[in-house]
N, C-alpha and C positions, 0 to 999 in steps of 0.2 A: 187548325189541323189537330186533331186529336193526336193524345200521348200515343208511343209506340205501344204493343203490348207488353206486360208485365210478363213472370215465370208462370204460364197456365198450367203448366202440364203437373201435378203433386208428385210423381213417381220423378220426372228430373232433376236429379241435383244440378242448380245453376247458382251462381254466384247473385250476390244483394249487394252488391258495393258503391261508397261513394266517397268523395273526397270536397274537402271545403278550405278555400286557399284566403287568407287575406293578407296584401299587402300596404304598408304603409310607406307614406315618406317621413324621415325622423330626420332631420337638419339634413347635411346632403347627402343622407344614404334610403333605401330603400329597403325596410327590413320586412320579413317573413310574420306576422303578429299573430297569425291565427293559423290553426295548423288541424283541422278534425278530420278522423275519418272511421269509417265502418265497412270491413270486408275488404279485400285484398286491392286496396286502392291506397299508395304511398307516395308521400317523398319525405328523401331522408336528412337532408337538409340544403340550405338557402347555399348558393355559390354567386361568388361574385369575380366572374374572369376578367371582366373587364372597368373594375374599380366598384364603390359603394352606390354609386347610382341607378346603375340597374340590376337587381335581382334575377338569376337563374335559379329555377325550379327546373326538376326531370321527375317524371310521375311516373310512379313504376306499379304496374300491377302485375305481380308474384306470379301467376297461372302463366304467363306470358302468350295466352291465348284466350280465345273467345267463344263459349260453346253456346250449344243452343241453347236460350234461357236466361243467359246471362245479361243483367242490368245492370251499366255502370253508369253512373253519375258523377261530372265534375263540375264544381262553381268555383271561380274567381272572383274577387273583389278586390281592385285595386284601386283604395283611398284616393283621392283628389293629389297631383304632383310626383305619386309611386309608378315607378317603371317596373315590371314584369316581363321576363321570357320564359317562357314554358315550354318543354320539350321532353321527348320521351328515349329511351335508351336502348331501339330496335324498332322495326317493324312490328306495328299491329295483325295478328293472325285471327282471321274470323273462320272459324271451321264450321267442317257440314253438322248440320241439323237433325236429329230425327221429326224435326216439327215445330220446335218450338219458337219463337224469335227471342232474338237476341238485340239487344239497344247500347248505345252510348250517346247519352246527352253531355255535353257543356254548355255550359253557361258561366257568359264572363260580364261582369257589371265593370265597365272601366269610367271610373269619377274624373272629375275639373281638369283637366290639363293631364292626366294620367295617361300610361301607355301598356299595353297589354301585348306582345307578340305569342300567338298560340300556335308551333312551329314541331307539330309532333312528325315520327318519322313515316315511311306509307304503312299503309293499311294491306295486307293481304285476304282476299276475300275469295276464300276457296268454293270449288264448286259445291252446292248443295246445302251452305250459306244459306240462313234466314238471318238478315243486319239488316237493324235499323239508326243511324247517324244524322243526330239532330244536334245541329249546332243554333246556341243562341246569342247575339252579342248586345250589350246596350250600352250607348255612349254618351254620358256628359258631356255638356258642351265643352272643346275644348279637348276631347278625350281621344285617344287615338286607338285604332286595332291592323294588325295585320294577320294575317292567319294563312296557311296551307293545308290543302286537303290534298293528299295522292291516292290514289285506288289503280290498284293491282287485283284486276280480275282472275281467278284463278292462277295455277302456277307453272309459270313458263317455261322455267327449267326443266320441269317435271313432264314437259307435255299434257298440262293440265287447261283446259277452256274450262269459261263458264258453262255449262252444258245446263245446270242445274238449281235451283235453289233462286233467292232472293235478294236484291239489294233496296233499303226506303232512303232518300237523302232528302234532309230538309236543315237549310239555312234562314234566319232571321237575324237583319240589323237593323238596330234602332239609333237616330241619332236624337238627342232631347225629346226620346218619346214620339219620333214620326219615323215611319217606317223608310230604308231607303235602300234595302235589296231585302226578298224573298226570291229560294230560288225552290224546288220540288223536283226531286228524280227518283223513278220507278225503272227496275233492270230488270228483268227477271229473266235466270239462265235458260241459253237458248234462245233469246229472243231476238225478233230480227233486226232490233234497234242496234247488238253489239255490230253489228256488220253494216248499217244503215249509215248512209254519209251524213242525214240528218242526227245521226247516234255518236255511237265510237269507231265507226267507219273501220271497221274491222282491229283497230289496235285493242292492244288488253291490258295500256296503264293510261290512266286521266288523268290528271290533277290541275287543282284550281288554288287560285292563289286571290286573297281578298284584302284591300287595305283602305278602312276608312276614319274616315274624322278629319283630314286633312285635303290640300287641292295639292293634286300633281301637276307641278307646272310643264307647260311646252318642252324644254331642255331633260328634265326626266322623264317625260314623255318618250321622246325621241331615244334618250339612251337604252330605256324598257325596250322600243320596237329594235332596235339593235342586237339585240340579246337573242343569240340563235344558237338552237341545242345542235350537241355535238353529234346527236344519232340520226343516220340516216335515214331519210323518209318521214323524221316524227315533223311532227306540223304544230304551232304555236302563235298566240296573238297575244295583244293586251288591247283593253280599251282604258278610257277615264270619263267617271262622269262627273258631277259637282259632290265632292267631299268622299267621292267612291272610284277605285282604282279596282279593274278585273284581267288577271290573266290566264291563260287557258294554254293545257298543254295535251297533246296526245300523240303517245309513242308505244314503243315495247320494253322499256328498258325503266325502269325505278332510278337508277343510278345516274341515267341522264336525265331523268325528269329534278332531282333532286339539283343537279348541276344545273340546270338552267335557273331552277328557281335559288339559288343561291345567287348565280350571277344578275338574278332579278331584285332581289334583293337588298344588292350592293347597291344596285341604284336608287332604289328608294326609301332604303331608312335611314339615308341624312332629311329627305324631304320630310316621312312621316313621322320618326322619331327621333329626329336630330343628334343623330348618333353614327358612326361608320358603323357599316355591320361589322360583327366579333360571332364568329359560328360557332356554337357549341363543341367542346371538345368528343364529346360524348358520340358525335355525326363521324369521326375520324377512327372508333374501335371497331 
C-alpha cells in the first residue's frame, strides 16, 4: 500500500510532526530511554501507576485537532522484557478539509518478551474530513500488543452525519516477520456503506480492538463473549485466531464503546500481558 499523501497543497499551513518513543527494561523497571520529537507531538513524562514495571506514556499533541494536511507520525520501540501503555489525554478531532489529506501513522516495534498497549482515546472524524490512519505493528517472538481503534463518524451531539469528506484505514501485524492481520477500510462521506449492514449498518461509532502475540485460551474466550455493552441496540463480537484476538464493536455512543472495551480488557490482559488491567487515570478527567 502506498504512503498516505504528504502536505501537497504550499498555500496550507499543516502541521509536520512526529514523535519517537523508546523503552527499555532496566532490572525490574521499565524506563522511558529515548524521548525525540519534531512539531507539536509530546509526552511530558514516564508515569508509573501501577508500580516500575510498566511504563505509562500519554502523547499529547498541543493543536488538539487535525486539519487538512496535517502529518503525524509516532514510533515505538520497546526493548526486549519492557512494558509500555500509551494513551492519549482526550479525543482525537479530524476536522473538515479544504482538500488536502491529512495522516497519522504509528509504528510500534515490540522486542523478545516485550509488551506494547496502544490504547489512545476515540478518534472524531468530522464531516468533510480527508484522514488517513495507518497503523503498523511488528512483534518479536515472544512479544505481545494490544491496541484500540474507536471512530466517531461525524458529531452526534451536534446532529452532525458523515455527509462529506473521507476516511483511509490501514492496519499491518507482523509476528517474527510473517504477516498475521492486514486489515484496509475506504468511508467515504455519504456513502451507502455507512448505512449498509455489510458496512456500519447505519450506527456512527466503530471501534476495533486487536491483541496479538499471545493465545487466548477457551475460558478468556468465553469471558470476551460475555462482555455486553450497556447501549441499547449497539451490537458486538470478538473472535480468536492463532496468536490474534479481534473485537468488534458498533453503536452510537463513544462512552459505551469505551466501556465495553474496558470491560474487554479486563479480561484479557492477565492472558496477554499478565498483568490486571489498571486504567489510566487520565480516561477518568
Amino acid at each position: 500500500m502506498p504512503p498516505f499523501p504528504s502536505c501537497a497543497d504550499p498555500i496550507t499551513s499543516c502541521w509536520q510532526a512526529s514523535l519517537e518513543l523508546g523503552f527499555e527494561r532496566r532490572g525490574e523497571s521499565t524506563i522511558l530511554a529515548r524521548r525525540e520529537h519534531r512539531g507539536p507531538l509530546r509526552v511530558q513524562k514516564a508515569l508509573y501507576p501501577e508500580g516500575p514495571r510498566v511504563c505509562h506514556a500519554i502523547v499529547l499533541h498541543p493543536p488538539a485537532g487535525i486539519a487538512g494536511g496535517d502529518q503525524l507520525d509516532i514510533r515505538v520501540d520497546a526493548a526486549a522484557a519492557s512494558q509500555a501503555l500509551l494513551t492519549t489525554p482526550g479525543a482525537g478531532k479530524w476536522y473538515r478539509s479544504g482538500g488536502a489529506q491529512a495522516a497519522q501513522r504509528v509504528h510500534a516495534r515490540v522486542g523478545a518478551g516485550a509488551t506494547v498497549e496502544w490504547l489512545p482515546q476515540e478518534s472524531i472524524v468530522f464531516s468533510g474530513a480527508r484522514a488517513g490512519m495507518h497503523t503498523t505493528v511488528e512483534l518479536e517472538p515472544g512479544g505481545c500488543y494490544v491496541g484500540v481503534e474507536t471512530i466517531c463518524f461525524g458529531r452526534r451531539a451536534s446532529g452532525e452525519t458523515f455527509e462529506r469528506g473521507s476516511l483511509r484505514l490501514a492496519t499491518d501485524i507482523r509476528i517474527d516477520g510473517r504477516l498475521v492481520w492486514r486489515e484496509r477500510g475506504a468511508i467515504d462521506g455519504g456513502s451507502p456503506l455507512l448505512a449498509s449492514p455489510i458496512g456500519l449498518a447505519g450506527f456512527s461509532v466503530c471501534s476495533t480492538v486487536l491483541a496479538a502475540g499471545a493465545e487466548v485460551d477457551a475460558e478468556t474466550l468465553a469471558a470476551c463473549r460475555r462482555t455486553a455493552s450497556k447501549e441499547m441496540g449497539a451490537r458486538c463480537g470478538v473472535s480468536a485466531l492463532p496468536q490474534l484476538f479481534v473485537g468488534r464493536y458498533l453503536g452510537h455512543s463513544a462512552e459505551a464503546a469505551r466501556e465495553w472495551f474496558v470491560a474487554l480488557w479486563q479480561c484479557l490482559r492477565p492472558t496477554i500481558i499478565g498483568r490486571e488491567a489498571a486504567a489510566p487515570r487520565i480516561w477518568n478527567t
